[in-house]
N, C-alpha and C positions, 0 to 999 in steps of 0.2 A: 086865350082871348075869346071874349064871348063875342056872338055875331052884332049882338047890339054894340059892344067898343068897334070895333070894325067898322059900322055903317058911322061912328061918329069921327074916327081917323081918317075914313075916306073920304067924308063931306065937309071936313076941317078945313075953312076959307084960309090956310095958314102961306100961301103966294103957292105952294106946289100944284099949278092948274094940269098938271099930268093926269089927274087923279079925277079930274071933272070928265076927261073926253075916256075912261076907260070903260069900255066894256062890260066888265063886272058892274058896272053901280045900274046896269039896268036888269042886272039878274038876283037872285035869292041867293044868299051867303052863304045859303049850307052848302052848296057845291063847292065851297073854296075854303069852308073849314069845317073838321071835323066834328060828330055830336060825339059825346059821353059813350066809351065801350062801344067806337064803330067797331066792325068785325075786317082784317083783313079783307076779303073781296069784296065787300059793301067802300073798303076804303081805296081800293084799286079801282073801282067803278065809277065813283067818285072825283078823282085825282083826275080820271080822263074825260069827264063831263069838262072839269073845272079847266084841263091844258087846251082840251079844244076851242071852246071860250076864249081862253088867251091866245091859242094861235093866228084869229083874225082880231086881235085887238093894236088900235094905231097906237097902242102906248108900250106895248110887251117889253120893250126893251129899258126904258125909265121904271118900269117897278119891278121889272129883274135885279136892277143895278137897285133902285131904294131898298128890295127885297135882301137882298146881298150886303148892301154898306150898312145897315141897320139891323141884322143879323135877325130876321123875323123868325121865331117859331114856331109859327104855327100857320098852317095853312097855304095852298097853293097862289104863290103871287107869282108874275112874270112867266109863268107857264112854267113856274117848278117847287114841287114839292116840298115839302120840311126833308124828307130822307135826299132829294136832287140836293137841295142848298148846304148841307151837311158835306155829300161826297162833295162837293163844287171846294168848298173849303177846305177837305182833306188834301183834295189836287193841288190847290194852292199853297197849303203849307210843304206840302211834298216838294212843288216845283222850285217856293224860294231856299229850301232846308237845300236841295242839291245845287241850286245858284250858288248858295253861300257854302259850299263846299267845295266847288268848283273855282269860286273867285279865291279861297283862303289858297288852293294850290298853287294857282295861278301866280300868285302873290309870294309864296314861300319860291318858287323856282326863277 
């Protein structure tokens, strides 16, 4: 996603006014997503410009959760990364995969 789709999602009058009180819309986009062949520690550096940002934003937790139910790719939203919302999702298939292993014994005994 280029920074210019980004600033048009964000300013999207579409009723999600979350996205009007955040934070990031009064900063520059490349802190929150990556250019072409960043270099690891240029991308670590980055990541935490962009989480500190969201750590005082009144909205972090509305575009964690849009970040997450819309399965975004790219770039830091809600104060988590592309590789954070990846593992976040691993945890959560792991956690329902042993619910539903737990509730099938549960059920067979």
């Amino acid at each position: 996603m280029s920074l210019q789709n980004f600033t048009a999602v964000v300013a999207q009058p579409d009723g999600v006014d979350w996205r009007l009180r955040a934070r990031c819309r009064s900063e520059g986009m490349d802190v929150f997503f990556p250019p072409d062949g960043e270099s690891k520690p240029r991308r670590i550096e980055r990541e935490r410009a962009a989480k500190d940002i969201c750590a005082t934003c009144p909205v972090i937790d509305l575009c964690r959760d849009h970040a997450l139910a819309s399965k975004e790719s790219h770039g830091v939203w809600g104060g988590m990364s592309e590789s954070d919302r990846r593992k976040s999702a691993s945890i959560g298939r792991e956690i329902r995969r042993r619910s539903l292993q737990l509730l099938q014994r549960y059920q067979q005994d």
